[in-house]
N, CA, C and O atoms as CSV, one atom per row, in Angstrom:
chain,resi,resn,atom,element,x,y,z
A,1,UNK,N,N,14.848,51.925,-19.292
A,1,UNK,CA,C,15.517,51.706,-20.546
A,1,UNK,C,C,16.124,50.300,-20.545
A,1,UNK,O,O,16.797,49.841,-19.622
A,2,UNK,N,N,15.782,49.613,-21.784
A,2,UNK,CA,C,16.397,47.932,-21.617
A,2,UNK,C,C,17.927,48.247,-22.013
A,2,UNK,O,O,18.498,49.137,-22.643
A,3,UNK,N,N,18.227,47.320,-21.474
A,3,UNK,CA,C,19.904,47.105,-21.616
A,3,UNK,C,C,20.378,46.699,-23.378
A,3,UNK,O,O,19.572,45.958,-23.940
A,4,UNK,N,N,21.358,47.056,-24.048
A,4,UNK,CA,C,21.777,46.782,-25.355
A,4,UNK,C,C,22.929,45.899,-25.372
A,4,UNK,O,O,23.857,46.091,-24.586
A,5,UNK,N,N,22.937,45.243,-25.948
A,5,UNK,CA,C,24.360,44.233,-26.136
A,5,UNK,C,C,25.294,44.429,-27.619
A,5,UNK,O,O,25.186,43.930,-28.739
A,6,UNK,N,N,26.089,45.252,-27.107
A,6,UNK,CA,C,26.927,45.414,-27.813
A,6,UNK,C,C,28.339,44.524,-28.297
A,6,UNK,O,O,28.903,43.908,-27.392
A,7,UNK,N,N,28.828,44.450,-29.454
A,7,UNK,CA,C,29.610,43.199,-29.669
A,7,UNK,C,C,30.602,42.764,-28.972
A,7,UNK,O,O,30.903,41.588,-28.768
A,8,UNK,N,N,31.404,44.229,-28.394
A,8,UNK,CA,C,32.750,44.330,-27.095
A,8,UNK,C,C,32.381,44.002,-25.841
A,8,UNK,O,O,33.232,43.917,-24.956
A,9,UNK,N,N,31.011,43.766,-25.590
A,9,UNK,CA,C,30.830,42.961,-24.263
A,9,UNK,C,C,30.881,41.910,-24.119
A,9,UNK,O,O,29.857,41.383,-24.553
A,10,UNK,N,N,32.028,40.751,-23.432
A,10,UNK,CA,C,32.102,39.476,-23.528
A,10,UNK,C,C,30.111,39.194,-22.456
A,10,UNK,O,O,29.442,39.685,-21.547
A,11,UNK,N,N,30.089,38.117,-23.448
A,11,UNK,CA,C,28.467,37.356,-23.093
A,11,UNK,C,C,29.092,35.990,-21.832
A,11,UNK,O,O,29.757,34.973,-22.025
A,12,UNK,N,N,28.496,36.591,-20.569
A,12,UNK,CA,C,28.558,35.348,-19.763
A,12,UNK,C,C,27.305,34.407,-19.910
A,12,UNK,O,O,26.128,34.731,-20.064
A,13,UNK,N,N,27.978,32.918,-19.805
A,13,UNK,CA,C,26.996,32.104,-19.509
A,13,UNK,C,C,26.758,31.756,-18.463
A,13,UNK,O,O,27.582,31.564,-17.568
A,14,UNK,N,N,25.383,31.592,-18.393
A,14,UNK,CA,C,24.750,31.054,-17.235
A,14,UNK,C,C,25.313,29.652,-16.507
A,14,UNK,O,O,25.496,28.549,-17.023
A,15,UNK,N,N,25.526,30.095,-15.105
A,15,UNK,CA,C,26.252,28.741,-14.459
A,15,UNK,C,C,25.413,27.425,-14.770
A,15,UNK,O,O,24.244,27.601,-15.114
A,16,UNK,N,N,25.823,26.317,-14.694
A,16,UNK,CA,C,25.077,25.145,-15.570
A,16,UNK,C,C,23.960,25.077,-13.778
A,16,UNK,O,O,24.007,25.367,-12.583
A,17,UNK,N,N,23.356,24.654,-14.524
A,17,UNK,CA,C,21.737,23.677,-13.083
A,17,UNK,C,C,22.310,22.887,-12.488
A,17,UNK,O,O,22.990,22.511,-13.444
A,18,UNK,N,N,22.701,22.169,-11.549
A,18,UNK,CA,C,23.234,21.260,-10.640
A,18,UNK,C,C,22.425,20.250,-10.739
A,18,UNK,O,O,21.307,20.435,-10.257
A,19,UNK,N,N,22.732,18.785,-11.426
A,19,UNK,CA,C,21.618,17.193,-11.526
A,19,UNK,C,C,21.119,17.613,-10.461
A,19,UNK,O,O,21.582,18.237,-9.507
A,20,UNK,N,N,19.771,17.070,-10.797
A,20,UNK,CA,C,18.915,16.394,-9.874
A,20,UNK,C,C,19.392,15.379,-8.986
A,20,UNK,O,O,20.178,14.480,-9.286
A,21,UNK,N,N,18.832,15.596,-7.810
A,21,UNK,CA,C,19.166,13.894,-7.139
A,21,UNK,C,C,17.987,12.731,-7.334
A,21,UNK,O,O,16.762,12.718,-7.211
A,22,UNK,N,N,19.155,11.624,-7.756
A,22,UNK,CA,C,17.570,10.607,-8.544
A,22,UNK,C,C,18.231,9.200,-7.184
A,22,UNK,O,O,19.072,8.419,-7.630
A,23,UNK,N,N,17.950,9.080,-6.214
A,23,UNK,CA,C,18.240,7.801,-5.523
A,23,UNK,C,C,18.130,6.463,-6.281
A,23,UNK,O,O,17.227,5.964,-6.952
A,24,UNK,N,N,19.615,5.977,-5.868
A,24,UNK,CA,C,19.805,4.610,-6.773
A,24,UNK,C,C,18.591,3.490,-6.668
A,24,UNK,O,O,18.210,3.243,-5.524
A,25,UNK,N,N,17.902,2.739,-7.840
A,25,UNK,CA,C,17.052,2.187,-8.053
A,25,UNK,C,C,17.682,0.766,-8.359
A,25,UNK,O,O,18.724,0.555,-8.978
A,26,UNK,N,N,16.779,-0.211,-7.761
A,26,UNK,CA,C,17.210,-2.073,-8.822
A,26,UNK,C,C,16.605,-1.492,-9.741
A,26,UNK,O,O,15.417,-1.762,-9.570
A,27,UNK,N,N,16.768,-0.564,-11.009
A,27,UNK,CA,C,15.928,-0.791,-12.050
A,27,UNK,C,C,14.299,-0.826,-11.776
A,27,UNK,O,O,13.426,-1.681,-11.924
A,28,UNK,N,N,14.327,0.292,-11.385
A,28,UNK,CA,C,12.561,0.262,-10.459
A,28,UNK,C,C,12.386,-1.125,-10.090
A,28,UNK,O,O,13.142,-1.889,-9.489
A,29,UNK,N,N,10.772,-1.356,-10.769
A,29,UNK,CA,C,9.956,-2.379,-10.056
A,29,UNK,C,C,10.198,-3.334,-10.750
A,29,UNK,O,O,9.381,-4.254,-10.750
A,30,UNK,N,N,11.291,-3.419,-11.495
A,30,UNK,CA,C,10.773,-4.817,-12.868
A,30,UNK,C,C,11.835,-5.848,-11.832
A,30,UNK,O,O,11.622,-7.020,-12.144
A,31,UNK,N,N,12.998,-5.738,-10.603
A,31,UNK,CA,C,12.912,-6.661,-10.106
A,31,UNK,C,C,12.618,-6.994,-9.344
A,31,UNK,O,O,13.203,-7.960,-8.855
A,32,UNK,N,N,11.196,-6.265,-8.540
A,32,UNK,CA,C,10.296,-7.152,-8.162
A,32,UNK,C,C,9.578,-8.211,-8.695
A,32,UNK,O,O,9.421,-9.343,-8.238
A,33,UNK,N,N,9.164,-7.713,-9.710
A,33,UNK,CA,C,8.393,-8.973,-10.899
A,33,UNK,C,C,9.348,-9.886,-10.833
A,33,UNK,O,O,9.277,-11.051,-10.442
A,34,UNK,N,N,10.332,-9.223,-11.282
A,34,UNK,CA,C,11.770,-11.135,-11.676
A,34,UNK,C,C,11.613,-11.896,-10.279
A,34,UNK,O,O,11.311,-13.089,-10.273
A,35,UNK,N,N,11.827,-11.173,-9.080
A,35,UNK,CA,C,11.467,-11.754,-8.108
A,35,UNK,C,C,10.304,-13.169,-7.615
A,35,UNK,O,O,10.438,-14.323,-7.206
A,36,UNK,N,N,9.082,-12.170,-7.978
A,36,UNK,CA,C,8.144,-12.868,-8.329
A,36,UNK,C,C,8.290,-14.180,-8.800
A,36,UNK,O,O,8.272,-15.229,-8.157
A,37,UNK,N,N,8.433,-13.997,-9.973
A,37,UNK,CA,C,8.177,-15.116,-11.124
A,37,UNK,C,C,9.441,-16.105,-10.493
A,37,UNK,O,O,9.308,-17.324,-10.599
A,38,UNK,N,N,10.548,-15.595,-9.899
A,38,UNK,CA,C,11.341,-16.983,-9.719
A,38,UNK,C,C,10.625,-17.777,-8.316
A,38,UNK,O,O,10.636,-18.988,-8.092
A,39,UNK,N,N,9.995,-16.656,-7.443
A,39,UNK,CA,C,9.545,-17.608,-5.860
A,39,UNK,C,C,8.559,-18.708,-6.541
A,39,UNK,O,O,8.424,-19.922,-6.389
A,40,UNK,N,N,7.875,-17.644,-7.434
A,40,UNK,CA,C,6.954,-19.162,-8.046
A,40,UNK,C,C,6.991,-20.117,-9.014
A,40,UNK,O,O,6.113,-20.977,-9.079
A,41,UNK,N,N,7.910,-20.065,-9.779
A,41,UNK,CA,C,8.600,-20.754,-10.132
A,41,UNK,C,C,9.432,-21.772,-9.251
A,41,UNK,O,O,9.748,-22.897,-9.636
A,42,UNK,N,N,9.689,-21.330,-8.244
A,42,UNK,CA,C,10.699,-22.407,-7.485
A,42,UNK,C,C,9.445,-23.417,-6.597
A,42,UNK,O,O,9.508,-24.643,-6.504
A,43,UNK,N,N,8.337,-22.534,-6.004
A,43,UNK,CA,C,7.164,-23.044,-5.433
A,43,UNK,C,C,6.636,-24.386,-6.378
A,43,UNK,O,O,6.501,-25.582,-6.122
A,44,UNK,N,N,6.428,-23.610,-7.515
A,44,UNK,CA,C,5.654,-25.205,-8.342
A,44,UNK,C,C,6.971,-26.259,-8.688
A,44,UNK,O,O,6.664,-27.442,-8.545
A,45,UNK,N,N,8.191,-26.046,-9.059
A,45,UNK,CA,C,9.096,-27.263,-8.777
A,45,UNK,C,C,8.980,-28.157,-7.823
A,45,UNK,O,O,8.783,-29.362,-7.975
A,46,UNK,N,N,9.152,-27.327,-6.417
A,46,UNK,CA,C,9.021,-27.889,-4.997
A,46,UNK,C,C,7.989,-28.658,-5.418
A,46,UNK,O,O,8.121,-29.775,-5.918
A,47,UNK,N,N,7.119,-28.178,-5.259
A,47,UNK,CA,C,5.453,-28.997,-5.423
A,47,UNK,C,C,5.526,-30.337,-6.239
A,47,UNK,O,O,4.890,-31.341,-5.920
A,48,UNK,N,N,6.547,-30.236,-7.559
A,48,UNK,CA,C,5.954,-30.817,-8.561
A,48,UNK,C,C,7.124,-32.014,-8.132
A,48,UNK,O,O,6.846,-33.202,-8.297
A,49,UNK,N,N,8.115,-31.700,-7.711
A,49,UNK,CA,C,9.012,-32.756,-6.980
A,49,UNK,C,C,8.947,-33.394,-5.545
A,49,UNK,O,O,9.621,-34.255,-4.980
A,50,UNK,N,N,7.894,-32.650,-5.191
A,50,UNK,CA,C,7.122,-33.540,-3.841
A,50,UNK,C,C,8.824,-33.458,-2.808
A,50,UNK,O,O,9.439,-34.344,-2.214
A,51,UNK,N,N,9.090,-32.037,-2.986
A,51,UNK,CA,C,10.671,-32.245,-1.918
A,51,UNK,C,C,10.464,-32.395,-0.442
A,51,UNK,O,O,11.071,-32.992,0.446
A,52,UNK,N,N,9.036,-31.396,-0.510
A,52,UNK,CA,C,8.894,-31.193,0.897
A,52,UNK,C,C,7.403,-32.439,1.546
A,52,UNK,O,O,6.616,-32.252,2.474
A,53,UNK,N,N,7.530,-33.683,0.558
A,53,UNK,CA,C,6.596,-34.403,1.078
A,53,UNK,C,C,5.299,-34.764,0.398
A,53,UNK,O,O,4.670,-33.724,0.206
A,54,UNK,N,N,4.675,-35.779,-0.024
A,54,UNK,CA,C,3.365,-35.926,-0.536
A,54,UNK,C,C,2.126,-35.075,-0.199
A,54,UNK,O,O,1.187,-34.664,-0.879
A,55,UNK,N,N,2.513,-34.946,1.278
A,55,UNK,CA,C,1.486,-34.125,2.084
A,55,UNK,C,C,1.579,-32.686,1.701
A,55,UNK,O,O,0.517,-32.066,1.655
A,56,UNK,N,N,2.365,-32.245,1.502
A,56,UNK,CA,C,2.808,-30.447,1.418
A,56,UNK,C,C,2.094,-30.258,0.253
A,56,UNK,O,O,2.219,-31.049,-0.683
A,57,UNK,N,N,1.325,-29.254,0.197
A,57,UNK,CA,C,0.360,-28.845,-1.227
A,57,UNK,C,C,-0.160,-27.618,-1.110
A,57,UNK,O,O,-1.130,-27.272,-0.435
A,58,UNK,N,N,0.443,-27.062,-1.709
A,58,UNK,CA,C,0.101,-25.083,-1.483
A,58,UNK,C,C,-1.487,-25.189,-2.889
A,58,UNK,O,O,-1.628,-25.897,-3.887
A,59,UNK,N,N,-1.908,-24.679,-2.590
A,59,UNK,CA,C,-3.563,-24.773,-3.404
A,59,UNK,C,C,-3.332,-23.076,-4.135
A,59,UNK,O,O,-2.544,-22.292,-3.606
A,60,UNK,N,N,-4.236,-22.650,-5.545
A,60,UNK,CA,C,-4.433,-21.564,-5.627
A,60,UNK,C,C,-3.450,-20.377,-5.961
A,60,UNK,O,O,-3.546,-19.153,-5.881
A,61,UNK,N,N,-2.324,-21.375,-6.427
A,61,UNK,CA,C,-0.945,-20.579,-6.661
A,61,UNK,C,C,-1.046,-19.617,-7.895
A,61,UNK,O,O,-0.075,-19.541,-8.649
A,62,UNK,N,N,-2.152,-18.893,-8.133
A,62,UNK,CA,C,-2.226,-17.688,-9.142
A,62,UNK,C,C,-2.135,-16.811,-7.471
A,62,UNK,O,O,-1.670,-15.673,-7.521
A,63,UNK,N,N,-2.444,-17.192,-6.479
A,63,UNK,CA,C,-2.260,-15.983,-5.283
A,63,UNK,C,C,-0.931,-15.623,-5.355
A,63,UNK,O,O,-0.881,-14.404,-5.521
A,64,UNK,N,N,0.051,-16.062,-5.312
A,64,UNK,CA,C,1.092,-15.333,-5.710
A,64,UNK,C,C,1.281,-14.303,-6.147
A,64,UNK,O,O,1.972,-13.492,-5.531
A,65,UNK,N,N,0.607,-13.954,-7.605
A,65,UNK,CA,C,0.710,-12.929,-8.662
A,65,UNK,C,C,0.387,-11.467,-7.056
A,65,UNK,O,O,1.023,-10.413,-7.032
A,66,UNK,N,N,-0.419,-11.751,-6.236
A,66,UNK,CA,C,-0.936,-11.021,-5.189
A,66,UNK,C,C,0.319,-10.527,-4.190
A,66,UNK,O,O,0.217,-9.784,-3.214
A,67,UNK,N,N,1.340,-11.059,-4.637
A,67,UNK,CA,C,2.594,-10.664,-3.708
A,67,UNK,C,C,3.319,-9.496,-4.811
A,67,UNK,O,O,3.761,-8.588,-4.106
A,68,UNK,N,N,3.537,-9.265,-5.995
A,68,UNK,CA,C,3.489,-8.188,-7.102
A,68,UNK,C,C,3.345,-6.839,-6.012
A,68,UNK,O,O,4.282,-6.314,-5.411
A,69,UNK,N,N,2.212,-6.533,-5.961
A,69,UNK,CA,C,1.672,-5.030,-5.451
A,69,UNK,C,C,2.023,-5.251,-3.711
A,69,UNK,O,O,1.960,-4.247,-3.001
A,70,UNK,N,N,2.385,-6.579,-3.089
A,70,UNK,CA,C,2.615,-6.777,-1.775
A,70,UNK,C,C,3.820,-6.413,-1.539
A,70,UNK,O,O,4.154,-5.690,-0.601
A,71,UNK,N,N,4.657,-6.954,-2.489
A,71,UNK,CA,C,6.299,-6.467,-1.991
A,71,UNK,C,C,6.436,-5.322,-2.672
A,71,UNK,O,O,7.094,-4.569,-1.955
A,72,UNK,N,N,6.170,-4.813,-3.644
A,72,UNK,CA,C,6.223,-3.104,-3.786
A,72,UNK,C,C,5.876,-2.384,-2.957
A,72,UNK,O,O,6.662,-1.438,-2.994
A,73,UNK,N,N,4.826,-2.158,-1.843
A,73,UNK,CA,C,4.165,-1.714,-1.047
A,73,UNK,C,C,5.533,-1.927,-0.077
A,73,UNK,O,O,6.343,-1.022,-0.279
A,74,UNK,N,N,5.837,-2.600,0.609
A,74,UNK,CA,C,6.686,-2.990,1.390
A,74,UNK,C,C,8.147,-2.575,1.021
A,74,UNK,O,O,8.912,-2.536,1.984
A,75,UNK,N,N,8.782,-2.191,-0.451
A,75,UNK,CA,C,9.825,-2.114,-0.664
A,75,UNK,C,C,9.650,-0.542,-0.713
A,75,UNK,O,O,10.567,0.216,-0.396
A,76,UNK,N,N,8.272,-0.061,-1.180
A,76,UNK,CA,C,8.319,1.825,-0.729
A,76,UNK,C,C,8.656,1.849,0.855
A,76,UNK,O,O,9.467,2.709,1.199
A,77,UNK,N,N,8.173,1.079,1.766
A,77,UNK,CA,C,8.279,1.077,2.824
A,77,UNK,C,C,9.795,1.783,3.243
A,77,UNK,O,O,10.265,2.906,3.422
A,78,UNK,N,N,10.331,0.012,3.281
A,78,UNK,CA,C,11.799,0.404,3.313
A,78,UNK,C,C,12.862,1.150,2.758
A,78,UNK,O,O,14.005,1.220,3.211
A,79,UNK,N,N,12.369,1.762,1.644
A,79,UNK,CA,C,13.116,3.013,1.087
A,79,UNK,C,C,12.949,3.902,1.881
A,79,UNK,O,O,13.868,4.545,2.388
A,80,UNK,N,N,11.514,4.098,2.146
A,80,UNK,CA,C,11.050,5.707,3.205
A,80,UNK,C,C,12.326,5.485,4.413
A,80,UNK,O,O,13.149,6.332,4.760
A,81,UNK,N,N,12.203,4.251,4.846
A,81,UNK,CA,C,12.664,4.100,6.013
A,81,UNK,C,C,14.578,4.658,6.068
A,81,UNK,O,O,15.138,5.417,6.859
A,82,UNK,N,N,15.099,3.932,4.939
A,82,UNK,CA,C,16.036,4.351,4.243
A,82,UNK,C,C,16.611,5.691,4.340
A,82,UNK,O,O,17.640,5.979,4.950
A,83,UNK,N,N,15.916,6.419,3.736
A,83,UNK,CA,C,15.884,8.026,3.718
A,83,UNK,C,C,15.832,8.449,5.175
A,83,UNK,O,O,16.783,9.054,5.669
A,84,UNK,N,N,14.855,8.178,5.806
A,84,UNK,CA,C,14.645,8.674,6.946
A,84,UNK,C,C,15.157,8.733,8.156
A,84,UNK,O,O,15.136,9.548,9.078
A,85,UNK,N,N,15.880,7.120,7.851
A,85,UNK,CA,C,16.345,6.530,9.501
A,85,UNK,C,C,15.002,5.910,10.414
A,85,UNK,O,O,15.144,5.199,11.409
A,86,UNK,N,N,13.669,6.345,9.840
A,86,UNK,CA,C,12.675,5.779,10.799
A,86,UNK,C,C,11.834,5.940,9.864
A,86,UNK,O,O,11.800,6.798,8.982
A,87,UNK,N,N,10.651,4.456,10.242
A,87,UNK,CA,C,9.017,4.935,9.480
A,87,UNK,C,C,8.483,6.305,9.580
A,87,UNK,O,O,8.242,6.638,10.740
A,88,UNK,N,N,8.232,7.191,8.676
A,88,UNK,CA,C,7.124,8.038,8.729
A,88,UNK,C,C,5.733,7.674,8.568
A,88,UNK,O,O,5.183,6.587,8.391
A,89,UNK,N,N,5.253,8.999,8.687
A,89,UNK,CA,C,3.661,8.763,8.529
A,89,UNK,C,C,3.096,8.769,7.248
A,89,UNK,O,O,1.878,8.728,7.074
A,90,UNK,N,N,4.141,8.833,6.096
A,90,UNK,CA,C,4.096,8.157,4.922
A,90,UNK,C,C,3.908,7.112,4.131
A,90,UNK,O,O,3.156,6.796,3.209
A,91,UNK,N,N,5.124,6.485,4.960
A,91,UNK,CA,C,5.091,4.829,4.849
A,91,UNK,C,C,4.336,4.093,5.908
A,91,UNK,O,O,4.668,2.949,6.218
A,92,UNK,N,N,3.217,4.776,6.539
A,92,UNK,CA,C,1.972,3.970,7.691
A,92,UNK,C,C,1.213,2.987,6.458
A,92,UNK,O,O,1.107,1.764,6.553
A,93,UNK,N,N,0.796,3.682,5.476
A,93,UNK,CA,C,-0.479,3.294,4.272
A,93,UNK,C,C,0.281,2.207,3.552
A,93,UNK,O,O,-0.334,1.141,3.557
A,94,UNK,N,N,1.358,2.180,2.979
A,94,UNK,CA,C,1.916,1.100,2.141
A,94,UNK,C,C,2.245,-0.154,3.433
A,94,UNK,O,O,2.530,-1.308,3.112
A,95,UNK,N,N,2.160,0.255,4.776
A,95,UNK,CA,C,3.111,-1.114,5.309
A,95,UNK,C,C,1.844,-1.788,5.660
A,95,UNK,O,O,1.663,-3.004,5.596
A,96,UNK,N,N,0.665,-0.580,6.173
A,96,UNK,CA,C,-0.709,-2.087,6.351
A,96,UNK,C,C,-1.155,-2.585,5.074
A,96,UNK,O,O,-1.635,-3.717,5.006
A,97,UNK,N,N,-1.004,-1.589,3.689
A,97,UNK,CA,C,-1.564,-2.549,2.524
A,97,UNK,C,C,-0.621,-3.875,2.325
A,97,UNK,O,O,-0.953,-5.003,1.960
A,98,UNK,N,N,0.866,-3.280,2.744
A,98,UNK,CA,C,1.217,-4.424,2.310
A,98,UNK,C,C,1.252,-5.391,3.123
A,98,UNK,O,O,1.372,-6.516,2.640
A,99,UNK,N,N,1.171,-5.257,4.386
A,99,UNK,CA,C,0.697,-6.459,5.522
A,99,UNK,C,C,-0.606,-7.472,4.789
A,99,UNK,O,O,-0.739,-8.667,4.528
A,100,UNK,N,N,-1.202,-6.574,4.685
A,100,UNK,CA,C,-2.780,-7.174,4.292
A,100,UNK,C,C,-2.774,-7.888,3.073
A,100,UNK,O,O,-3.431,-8.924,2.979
A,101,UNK,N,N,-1.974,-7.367,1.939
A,101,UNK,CA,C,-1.935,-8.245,1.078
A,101,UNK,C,C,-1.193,-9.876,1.466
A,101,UNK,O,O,-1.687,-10.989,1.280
A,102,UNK,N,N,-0.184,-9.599,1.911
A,102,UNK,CA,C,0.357,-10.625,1.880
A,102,UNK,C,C,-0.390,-11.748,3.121
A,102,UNK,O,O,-0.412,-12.969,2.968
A,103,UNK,N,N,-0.718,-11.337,3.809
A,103,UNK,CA,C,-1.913,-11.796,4.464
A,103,UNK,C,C,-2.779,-12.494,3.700
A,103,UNK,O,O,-2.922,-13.656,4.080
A,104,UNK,N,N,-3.370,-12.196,2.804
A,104,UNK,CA,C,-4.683,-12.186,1.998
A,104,UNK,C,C,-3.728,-13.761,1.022
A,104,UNK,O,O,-4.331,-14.816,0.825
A,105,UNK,N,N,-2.573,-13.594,0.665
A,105,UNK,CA,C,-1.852,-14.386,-0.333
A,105,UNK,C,C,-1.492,-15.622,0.384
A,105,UNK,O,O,-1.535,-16.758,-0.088
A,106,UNK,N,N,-1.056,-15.210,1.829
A,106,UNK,CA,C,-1.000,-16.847,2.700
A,106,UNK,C,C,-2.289,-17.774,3.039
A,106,UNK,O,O,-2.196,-18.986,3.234
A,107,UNK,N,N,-3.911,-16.800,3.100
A,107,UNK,CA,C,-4.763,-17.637,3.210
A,107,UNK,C,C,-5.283,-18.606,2.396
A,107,UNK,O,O,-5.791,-19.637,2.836
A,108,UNK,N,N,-5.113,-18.133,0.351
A,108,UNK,CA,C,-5.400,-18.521,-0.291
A,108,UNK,C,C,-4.253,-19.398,-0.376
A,108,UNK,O,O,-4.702,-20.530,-0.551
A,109,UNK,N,N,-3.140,-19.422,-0.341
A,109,UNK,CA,C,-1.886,-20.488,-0.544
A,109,UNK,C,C,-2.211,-21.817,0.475
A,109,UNK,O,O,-2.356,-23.024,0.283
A,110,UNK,N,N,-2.235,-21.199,1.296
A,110,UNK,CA,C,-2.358,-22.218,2.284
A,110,UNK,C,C,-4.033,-23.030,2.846
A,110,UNK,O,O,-4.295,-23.787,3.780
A,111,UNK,N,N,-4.683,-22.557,2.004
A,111,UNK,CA,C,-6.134,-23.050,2.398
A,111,UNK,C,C,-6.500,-22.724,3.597
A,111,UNK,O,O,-7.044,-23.631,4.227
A,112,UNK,N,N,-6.356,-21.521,4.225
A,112,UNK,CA,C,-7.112,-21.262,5.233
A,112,UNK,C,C,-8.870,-20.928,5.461
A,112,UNK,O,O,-9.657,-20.959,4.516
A,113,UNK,N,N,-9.130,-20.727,6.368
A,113,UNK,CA,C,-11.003,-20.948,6.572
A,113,UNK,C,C,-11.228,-19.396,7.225
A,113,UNK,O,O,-11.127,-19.008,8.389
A,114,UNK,N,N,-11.600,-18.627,5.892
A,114,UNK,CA,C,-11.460,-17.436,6.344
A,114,UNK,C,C,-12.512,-16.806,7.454
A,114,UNK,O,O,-12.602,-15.604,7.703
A,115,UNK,N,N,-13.323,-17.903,8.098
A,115,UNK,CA,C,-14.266,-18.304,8.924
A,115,UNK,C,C,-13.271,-17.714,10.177
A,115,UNK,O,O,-13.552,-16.792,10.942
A,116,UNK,N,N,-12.059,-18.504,10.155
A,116,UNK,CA,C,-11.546,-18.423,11.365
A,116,UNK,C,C,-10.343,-17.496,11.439
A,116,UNK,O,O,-9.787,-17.202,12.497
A,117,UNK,N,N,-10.008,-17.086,10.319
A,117,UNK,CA,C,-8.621,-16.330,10.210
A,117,UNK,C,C,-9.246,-14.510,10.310
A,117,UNK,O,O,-8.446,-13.582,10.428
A,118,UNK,N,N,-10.398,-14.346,10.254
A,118,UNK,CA,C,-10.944,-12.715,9.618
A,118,UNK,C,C,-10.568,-11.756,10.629
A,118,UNK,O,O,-10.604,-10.559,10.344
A,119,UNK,N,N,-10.090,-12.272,12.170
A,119,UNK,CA,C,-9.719,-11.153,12.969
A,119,UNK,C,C,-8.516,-10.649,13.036
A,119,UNK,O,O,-8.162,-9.732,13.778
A,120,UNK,N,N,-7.659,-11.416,12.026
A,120,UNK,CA,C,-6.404,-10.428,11.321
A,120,UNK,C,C,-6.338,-9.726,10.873
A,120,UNK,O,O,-5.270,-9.133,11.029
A,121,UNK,N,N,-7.477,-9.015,9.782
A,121,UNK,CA,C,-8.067,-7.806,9.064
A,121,UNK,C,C,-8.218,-7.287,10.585
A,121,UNK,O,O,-7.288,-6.494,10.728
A,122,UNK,N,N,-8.951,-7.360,11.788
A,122,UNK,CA,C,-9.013,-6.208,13.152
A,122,UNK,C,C,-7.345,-6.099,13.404
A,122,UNK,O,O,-6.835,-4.979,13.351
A,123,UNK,N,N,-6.775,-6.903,13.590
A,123,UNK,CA,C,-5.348,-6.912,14.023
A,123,UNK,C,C,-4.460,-5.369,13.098
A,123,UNK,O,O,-4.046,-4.288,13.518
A,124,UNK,N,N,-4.484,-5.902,11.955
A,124,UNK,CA,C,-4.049,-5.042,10.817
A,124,UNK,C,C,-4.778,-3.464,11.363
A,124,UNK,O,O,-4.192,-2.508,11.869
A,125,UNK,N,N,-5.735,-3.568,11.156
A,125,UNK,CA,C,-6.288,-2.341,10.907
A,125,UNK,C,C,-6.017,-1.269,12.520
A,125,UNK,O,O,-5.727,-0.073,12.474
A,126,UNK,N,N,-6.170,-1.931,13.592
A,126,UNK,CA,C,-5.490,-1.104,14.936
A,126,UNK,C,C,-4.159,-1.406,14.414
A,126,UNK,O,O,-3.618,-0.393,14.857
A,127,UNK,N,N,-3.236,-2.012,13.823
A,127,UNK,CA,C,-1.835,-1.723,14.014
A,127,UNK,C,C,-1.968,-0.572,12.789
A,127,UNK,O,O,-0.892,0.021,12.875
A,128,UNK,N,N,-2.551,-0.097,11.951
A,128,UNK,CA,C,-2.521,1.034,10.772
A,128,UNK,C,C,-3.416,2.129,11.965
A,128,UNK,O,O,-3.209,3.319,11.725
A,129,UNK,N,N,-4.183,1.911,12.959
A,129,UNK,CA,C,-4.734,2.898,13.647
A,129,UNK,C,C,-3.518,3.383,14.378
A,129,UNK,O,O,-3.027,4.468,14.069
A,130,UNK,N,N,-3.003,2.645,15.326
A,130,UNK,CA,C,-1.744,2.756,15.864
A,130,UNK,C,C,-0.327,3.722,15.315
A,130,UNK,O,O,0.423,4.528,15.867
A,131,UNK,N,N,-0.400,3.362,14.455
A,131,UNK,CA,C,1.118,3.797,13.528
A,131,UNK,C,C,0.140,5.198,13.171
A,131,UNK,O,O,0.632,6.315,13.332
A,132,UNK,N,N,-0.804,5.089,12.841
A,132,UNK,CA,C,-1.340,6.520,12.442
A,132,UNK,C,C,-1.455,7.531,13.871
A,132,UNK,O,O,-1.664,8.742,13.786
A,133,UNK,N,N,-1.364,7.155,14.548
A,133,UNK,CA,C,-1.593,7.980,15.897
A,133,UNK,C,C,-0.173,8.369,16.304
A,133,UNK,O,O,0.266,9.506,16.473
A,134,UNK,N,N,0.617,6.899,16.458
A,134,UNK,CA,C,2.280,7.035,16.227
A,134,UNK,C,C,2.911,8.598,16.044
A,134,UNK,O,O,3.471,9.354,16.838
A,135,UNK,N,N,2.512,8.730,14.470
A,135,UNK,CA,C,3.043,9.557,13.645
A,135,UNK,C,C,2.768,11.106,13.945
A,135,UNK,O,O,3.431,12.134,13.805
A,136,UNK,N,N,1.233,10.746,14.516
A,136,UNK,CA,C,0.653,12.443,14.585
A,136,UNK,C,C,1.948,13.421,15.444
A,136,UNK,O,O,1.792,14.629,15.622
């Protein structure tokens, strides 16, 4: 038999839901971007004021835009780490992408001869073998 609610029964309410926990954010990712845009911004000044020398000449400076998804990768990192007190086997995948990117952003900045630089991709990839074994 269902229960009837009659008018002399005071109606309890339901205890309220307890917030969510939302960990404090810079405003997500948008200041990474601000980030961004000021390193390179300050990069082509340098450049364009010759501070650091006639000789100094970073080449290819749309590689930059390549540090975007590099320091996000790296800033999940250090949140995990944050939370945790230590890398997990979570944050293994974001710290070699983001190794690798930024890797990938110093060769093109700097004119390297990817002839001679390519056994950093082996380097990277046993230190992501490594950390993956780490973790097991």
């Amino acid at each position: 038999m269902s229960e009837i609610y009659t008018p002399n029964e005071p109606v309890s309410k339901p205890e309220p839901l307890p917030e969510p926990h939302r960990p404090e954010r810079w405003g997500g990712s948008a200041w990474i971007a601000g980030v961004i845009l000021i390193v390179v911004g300050l990069v082509v000044l340098v450049q364009n004021l010759n501070l650091l020398g006639p000789n100094f000449r970073l080449n290819n400076l749309w590689a930059l835009f390549i540090l975007i998804p590099a320091l996000g990768s790296l800033f999940q990192v250090w949140r995990d780490f944050q939370e945790n007190g230590r890398l997990t086997y979570r944050s293994r995948g974001p710290l070699v992408g983001g190794l690798v990117l930024l890797f990938v952003t110093a060769v093109f900045l700097l004119n390297l001869d990817w002839g001679k630089v390519w056994p950093v991709f082996l380097i990277l990839a046993g230190l992501g073998a490594l950390l993956g074994a780490f973790f097991r």
